[in-house]
DOBA-795075 format. One record per residue (C-alpha): residue number from 1; residue in one letter; y, z, x. Coordinates in nm, 3 decimals, padded with zeros to 5 digits. Example, Ala and Ser with C-alpha at 12.3 -4.5 7.8 and 13.67 -1.06 7.14 Angstrom:
// DOBA-795075
1	a	-00.450	00.780	01.230
2	s	-00.106	00.714	01.367
***
This chain:
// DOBA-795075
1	x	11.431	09.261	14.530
2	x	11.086	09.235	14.370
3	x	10.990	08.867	14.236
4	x	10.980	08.789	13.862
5	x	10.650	08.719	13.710
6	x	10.656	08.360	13.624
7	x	10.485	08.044	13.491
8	x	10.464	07.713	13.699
9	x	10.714	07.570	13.509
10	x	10.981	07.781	13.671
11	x	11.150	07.952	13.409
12	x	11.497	07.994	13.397
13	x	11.469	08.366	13.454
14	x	11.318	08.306	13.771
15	x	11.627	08.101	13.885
16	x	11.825	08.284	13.834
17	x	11.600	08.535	14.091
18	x	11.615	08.263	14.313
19	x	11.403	08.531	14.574
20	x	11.444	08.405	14.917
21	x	11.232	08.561	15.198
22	x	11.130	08.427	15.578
23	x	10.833	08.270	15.676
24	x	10.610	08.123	15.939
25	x	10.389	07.905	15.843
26	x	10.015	07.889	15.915
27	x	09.749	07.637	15.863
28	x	09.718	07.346	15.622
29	x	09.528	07.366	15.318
30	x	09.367	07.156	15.031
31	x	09.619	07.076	14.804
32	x	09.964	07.017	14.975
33	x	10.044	07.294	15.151
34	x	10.028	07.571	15.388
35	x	09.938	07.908	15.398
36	x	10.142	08.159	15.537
37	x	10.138	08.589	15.447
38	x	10.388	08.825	15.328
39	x	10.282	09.221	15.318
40	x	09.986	09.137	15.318
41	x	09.977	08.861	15.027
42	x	09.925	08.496	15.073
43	x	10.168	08.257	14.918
44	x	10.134	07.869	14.949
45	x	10.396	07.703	15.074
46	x	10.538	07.352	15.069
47	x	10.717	07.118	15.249
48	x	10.643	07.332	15.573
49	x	10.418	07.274	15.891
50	x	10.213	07.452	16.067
51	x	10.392	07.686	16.365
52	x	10.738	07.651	16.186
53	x	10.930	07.942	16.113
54	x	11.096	07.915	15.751
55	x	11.294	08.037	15.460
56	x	11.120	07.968	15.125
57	x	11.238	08.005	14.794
58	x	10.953	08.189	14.558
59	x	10.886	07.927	14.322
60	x	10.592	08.112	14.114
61	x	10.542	08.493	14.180
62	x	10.446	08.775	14.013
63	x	10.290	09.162	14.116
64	x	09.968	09.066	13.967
65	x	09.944	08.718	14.105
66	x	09.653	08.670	14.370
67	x	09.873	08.467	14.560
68	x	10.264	08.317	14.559
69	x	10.416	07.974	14.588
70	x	10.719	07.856	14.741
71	x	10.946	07.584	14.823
72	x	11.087	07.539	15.228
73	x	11.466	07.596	15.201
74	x	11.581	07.638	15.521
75	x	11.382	07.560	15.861
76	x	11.521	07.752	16.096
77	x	11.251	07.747	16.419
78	x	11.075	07.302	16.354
79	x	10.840	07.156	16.462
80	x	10.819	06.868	16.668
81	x	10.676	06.672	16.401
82	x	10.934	06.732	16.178
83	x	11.138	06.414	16.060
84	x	11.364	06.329	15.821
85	x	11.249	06.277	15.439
86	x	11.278	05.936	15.385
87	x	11.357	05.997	15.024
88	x	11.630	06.248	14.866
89	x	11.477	06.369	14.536
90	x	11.175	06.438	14.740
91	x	11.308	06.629	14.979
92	x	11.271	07.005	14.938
93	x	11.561	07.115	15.174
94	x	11.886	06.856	14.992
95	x	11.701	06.951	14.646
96	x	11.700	07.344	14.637
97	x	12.093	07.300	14.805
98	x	12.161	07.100	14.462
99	x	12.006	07.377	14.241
100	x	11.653	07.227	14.156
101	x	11.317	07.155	14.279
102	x	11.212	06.855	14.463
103	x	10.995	06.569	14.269
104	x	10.656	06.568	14.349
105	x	10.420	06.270	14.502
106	x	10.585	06.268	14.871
107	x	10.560	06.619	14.965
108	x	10.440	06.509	15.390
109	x	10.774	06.328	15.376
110	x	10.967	06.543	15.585
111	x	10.604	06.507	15.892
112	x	10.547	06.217	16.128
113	x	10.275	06.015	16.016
114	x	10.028	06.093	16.308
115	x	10.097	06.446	16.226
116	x	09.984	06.367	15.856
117	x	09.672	06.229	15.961
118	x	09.589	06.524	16.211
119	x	09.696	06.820	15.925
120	x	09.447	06.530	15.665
121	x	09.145	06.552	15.895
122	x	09.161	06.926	15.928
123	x	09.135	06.964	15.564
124	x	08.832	06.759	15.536
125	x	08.672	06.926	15.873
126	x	08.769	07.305	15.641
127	x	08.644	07.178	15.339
128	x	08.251	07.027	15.530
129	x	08.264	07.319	15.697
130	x	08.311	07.565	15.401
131	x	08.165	07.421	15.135
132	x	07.921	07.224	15.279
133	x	07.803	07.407	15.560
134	x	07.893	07.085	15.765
135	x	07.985	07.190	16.164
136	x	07.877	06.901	16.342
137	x	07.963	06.541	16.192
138	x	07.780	06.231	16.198
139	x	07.765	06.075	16.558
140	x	07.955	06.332	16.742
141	x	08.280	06.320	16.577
142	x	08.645	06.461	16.654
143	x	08.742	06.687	16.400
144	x	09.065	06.684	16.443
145	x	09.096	06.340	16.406
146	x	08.890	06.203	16.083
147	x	09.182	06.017	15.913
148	x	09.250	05.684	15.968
149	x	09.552	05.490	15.935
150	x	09.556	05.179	15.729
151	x	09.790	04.940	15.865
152	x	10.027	04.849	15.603
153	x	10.422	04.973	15.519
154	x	10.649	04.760	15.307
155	x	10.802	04.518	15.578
156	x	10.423	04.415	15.648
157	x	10.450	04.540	15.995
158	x	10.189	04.767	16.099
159	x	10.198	05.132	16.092
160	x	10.162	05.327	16.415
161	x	09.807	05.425	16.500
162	x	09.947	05.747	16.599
163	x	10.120	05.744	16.977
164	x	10.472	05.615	16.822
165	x	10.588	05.895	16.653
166	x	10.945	05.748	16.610
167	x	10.751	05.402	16.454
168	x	10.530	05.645	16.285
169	x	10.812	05.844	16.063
170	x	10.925	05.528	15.932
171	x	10.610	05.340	15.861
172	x	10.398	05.453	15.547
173	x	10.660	05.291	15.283
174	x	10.578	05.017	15.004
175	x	10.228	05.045	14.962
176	x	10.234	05.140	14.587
177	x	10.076	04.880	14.356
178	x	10.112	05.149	14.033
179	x	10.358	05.412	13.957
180	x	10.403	05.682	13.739
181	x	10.726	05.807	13.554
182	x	10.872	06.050	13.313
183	x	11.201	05.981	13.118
184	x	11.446	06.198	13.094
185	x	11.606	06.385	12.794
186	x	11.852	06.139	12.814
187	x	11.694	05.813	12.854
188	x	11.652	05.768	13.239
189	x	11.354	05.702	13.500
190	x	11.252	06.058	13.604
191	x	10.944	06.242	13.834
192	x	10.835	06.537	13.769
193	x	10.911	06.865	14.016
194	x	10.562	07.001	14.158
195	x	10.416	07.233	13.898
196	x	10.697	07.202	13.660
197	x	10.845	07.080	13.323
198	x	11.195	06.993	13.460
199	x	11.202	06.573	13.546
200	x	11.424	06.459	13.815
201	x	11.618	06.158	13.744
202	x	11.513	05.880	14.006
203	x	11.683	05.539	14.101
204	x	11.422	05.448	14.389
205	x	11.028	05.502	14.438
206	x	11.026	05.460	14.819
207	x	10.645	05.447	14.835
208	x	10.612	05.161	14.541
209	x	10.627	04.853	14.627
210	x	10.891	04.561	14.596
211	x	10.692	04.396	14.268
212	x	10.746	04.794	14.099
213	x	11.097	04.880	14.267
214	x	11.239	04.536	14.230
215	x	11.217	04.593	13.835
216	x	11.452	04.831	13.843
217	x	11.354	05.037	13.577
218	x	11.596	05.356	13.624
219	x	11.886	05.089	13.509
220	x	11.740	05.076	13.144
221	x	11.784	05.314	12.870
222	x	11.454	05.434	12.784
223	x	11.526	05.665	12.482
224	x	11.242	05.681	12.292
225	x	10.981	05.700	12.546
226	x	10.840	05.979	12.723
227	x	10.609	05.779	13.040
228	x	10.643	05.474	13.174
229	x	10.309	05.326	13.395
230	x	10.347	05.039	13.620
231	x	10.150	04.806	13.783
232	x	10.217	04.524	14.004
233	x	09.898	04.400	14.156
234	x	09.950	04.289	14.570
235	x	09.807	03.962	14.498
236	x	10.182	03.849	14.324
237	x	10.013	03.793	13.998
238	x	10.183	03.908	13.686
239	x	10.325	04.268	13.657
240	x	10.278	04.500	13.363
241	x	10.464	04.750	13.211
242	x	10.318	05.033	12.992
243	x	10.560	05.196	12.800
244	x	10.444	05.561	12.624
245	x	10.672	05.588	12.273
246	x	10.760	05.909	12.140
247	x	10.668	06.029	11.809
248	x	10.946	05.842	11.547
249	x	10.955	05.547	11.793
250	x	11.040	05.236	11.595
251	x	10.935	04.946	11.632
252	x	11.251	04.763	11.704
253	x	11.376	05.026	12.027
254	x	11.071	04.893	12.196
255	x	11.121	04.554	12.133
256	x	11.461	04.617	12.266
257	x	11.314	04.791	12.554
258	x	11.115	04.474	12.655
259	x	11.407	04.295	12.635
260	x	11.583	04.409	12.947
261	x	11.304	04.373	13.153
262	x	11.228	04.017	13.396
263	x	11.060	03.710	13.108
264	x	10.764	03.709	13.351
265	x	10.638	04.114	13.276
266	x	10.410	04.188	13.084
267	x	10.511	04.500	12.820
268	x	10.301	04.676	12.611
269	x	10.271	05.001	12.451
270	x	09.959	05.289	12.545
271	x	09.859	05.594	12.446
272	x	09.781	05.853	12.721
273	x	09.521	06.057	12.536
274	x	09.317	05.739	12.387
275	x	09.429	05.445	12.623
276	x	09.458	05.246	12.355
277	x	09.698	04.922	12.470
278	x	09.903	04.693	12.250
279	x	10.135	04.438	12.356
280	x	10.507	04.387	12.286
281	x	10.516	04.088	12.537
282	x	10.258	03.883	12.735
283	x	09.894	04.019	12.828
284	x	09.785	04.393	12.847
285	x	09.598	04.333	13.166
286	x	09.690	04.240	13.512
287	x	09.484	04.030	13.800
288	x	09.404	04.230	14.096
289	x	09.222	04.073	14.389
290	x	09.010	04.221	14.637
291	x	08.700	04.125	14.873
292	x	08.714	03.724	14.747
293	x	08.690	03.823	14.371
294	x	08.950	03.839	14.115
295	x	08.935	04.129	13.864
296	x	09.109	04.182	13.554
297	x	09.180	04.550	13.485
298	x	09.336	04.640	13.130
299	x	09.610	04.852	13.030
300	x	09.609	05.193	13.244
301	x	09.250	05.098	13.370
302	x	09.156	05.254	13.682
303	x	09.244	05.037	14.036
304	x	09.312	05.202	14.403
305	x	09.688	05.212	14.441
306	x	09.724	05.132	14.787
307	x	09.766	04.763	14.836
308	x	09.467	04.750	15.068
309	x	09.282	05.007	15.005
310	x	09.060	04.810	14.802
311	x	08.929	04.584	15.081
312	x	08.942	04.861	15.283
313	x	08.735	05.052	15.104
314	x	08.471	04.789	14.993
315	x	08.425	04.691	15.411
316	x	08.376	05.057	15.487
317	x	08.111	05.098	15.210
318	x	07.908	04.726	15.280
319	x	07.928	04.849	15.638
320	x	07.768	05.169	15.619
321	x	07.471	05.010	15.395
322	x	07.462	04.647	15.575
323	x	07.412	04.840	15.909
324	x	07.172	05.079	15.809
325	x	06.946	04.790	15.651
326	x	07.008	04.943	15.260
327	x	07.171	04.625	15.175
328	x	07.029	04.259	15.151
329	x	06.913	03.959	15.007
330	x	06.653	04.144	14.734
331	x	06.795	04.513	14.734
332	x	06.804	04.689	14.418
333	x	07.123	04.854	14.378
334	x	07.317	05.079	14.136
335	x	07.701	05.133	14.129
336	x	07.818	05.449	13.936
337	x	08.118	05.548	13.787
338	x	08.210	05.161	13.856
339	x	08.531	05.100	13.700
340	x	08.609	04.680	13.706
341	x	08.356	04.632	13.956
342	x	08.549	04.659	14.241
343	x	08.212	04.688	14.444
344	x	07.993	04.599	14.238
345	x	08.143	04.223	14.270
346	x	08.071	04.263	14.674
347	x	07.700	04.430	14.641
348	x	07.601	04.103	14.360
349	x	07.678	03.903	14.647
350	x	07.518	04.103	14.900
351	x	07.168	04.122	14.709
352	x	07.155	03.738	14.565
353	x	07.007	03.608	14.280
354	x	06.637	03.823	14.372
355	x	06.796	04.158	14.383
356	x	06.930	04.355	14.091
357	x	07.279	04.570	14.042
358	x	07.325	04.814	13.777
359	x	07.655	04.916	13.728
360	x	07.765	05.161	13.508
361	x	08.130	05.282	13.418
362	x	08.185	05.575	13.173
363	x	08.531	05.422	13.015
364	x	08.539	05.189	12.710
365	x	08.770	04.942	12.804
366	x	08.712	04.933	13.163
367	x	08.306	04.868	13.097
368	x	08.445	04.561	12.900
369	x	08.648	04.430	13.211
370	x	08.316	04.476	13.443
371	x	08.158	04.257	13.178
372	x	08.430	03.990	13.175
373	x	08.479	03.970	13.611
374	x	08.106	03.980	13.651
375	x	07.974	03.761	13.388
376	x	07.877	03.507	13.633
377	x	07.642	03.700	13.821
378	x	07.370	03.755	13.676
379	x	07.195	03.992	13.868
380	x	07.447	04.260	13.741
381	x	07.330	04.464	13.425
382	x	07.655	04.656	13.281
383	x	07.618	04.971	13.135
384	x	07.875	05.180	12.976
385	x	07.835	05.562	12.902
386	x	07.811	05.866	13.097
387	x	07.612	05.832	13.442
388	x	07.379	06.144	13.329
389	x	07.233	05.931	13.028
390	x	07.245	05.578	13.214
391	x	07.010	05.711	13.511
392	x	06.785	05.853	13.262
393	x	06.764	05.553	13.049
394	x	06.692	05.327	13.336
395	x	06.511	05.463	13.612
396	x	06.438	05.289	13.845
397	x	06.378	05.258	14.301
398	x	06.733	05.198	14.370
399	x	06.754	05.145	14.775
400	x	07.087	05.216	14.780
401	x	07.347	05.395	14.540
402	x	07.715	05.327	14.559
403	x	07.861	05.681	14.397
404	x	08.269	05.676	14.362
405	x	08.318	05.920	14.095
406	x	08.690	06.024	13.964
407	x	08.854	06.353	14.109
408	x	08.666	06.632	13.995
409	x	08.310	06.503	14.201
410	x	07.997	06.385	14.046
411	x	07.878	06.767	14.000
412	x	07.531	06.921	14.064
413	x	07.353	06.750	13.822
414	x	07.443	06.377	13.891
415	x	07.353	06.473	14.233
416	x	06.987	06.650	14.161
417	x	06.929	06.300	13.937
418	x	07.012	06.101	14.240
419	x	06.823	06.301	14.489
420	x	06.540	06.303	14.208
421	x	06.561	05.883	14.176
422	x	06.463	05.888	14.547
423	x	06.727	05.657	14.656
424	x	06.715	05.494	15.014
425	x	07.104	05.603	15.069
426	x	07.390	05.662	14.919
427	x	07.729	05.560	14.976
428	x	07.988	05.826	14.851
429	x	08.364	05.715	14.783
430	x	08.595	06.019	14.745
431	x	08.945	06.103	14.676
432	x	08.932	06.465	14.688
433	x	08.760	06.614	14.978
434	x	08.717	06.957	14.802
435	x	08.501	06.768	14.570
436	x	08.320	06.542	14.790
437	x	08.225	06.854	14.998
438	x	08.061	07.016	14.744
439	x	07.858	06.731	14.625
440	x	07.774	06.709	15.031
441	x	07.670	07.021	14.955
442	x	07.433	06.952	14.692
443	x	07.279	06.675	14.833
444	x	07.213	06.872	15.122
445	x	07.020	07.130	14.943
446	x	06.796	06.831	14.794
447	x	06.698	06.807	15.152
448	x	06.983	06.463	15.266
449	x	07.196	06.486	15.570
450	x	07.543	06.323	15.599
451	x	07.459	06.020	15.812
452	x	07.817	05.866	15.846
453	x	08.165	05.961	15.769
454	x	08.464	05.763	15.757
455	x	08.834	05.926	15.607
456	x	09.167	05.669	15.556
457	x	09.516	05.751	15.489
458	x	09.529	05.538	15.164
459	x	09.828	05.780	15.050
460	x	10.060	05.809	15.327
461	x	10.327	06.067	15.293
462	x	10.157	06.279	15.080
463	x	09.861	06.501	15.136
464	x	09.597	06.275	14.969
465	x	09.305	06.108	15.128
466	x	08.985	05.871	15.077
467	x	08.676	05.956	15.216
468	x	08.374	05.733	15.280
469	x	08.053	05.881	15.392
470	x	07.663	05.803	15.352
471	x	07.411	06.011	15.266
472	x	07.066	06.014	15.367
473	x	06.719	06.200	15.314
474	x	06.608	06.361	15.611
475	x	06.373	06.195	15.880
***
């Protein structure tokens, strides 16, 4: 039976195909999955591992199509390192024997977390090695073990660094200080399926946190809104709920929306296109905490979700630059794509009052947060606007650069501007390695080596990672 041509939202003509066919499963790659071969074609599959033997339902196929995806139904030869998914809707094998696609966002539930971390660190080793040219890393360094584990679940007990396997499958919960959700059609908390239109009702978020699951939000009827966004910073201070309304939305169903939710939430409306905030209740901002500052981040403004990956991340970055004498009393310093000034609090009080920070954060609102946590410190100038037209309107002999652009990378010609500044080093912060070894790339073509390298499973359970590395020009 040939596959259907479909589009990733699974039509219901492809269902109906439901076209089954067995598998084994090959090596991980970027993006979630693995790649195994059929006649000759490749087709991406999820919710497998690497050596398994599987049955996979085609989930987007066509004759034309370069390559296939597909779900794991069945796992008939497993792997060691296969465990129990710790969360039902997630779980591709009970959610294709109920009739529809898994949610998305946990999709290394069903792998022991060591596992994770080894299948993490060979993506990142692929993606140096491919894009970047990278084949030997910084000081000598394993390949096949680049990912660190951060040491947090929701019990507070620490996560296995990688010899408990049993400890390990369990471990990785609760570390969620924001959330995402759909609503359904008919009013209830919902995911999305991976690559699809269909929304899974949901009555738990395993990986949030107690301040987002303890809300409770699949027990209200949210008709009349299509997302809800929810953050709960670790620090205990107070939550906020964004509600998105759909079109017609009045007034009054929000207000009765607010209503069912705890006194001390904050509720507020947002717009995803515009992330424009108003409130229905309390304050449109919430009070995260990080590396002894306090930062207030508005609305839908941009904040590492991992409880502690912001403290995590600001030591690995100060380390790299402390250590390699970049950063001290007197540097001058610039901190792109900055966001609230999550490190641009730390590097203020790194340089003192005779060094200089420039910070500079692309997003409206967010700028105006940086302004309000840092306006204390006066060494900090805040710029908003794109980092292209900020570096050419203030030039200047940075002697180090803290670089944490959003997914897609800072791009070639952020890089050639850096490289052209003449920077001492630069610290890059990445969550997608694809990205960040293409920019490695680039920088390495200006004539820099990557000096350091440092990779931490900030998103356990799913096939996510954050990379810190620094960049140097060659002796």
């Amino acid at each position: 039976m040939n596959p259907q041509s479909q589009s990733p939202s699974q039509t219901a003509a492809a269902k109906e195909a439901a076209v089954e066919l067995v598998l084994d499963v090959g090596p991980v790659a970027h993006g979630g999955h693995c790649v195994a071969r059929h006649e000759g074609r490749v087709i991406f599959v999820r919710h497998g591992i690497p050596g398994e033997k599987v049955r996979v339902r085609l989930t987007d196929a066509g004759e034309s199509a370069k390559f296939w995806r597909a779900d794991v139904v069945e796992v008939l030869d497993a792997s060691p390192d296969r465990v129990e998914h710790f969360w039902r809707p997630a779980d591709s094998l009970r959610s294709w024997q109920h009739g529809h696609p898994p949610v998305g966002g946990a999709e290394f539930g069903h792998i022991a977390l060591h596992r994770q971390r080894i299948l993490k660190s060979a993506v990142l080793a692929e993606q140096l090695r491919r894009l970047a040219g990278v084949d030997r890393l910084p000081g000598g360094q394993d390949t096949g073990n680049l990912v660190e584990a951060v040491r947090a679940n929701a019990q507070g007990a620490e996560a296995a660094s990688g010899t408990d396997a049993t400890h390990d499958a369990v471990a990785g919960l609760g570390w969620r200080t924001r959330a995402s959700f759909s609503v359904t059609p008919g009013g209830k908390l919902g995911m999305h399926a991976h690559r699809s239109d269909q929304i899974i009702p949901v009555r738990e978020m395993p990986l949030a946190s107690e301040g987002i699951n303890g809300l409770r939000l699949w027990d209200i009827d949210l008709q009349g809104i299509e997302r809800v966004e929810v953050a709960a910073p670790s620090n205990g201070s107070r939550p906020l709920v964004l509600l998105a309304p759909a079109p017609g939305t009045k007034p009054k169903r929000l207000s009765a929306i607010a209503a069912q939710l705890p006194d001390d939430v904050s509720v507020a409306t947002f717009d995803p296109l515009s992330g424009d905030v108003a409130p229905l209740r309390g304050r449109t901002w919430v009070q995260e905490s990080a590396a002894g500052h306090d930062y207030r981040v508005t609305g839908a403004g941009f904040w590492q979700i991992h409880r502690d990956a912001p403290g995590t991340l600001v030591g690995a970055v100060t380390k790299f630059l402390h250590d390699g004498g970049f950063l001290a009393a007197g540097s001058v310093v610039a901190d792109l794509y900055a966001g609230a000034g999550l490190f641009t609090a730390p590097l203020a009080d790194a340089v003192g009052q005779t060094g200089s920070v420039l910070s500079v954060e692309g997003a409206p609102g967010t700028s105006r947060d940086a302004r309000k946590n840092l306006h204390e410190a006066p060494q900090v100038e805040i710029a908003q606007g794109r980092v292209e037209r900020i570096l050419r309107q203030k030039p200047r002999n940075f002697d180090a650069v803290v670089l944490d652009p959003p997914r897609a990378g800072a791009g070639k010609a952020v890089v050639g501007q850096l490289i052209a500044a003449g920077p001492r080093a630069v610290a890059y912060v990445s969550c997608d390695p694809a990205s960040f070894a293409r920019d490695v790339g680039y920088f390495q073509q200006g004539g820099w080596t990557l000096a350091g390298l440092r990779a931490f499973d900030l998103y356990p359970h799913t096939h996510h990672l954050e990379t810190v590395a620094l960049l140097t020009p060659a002796p």
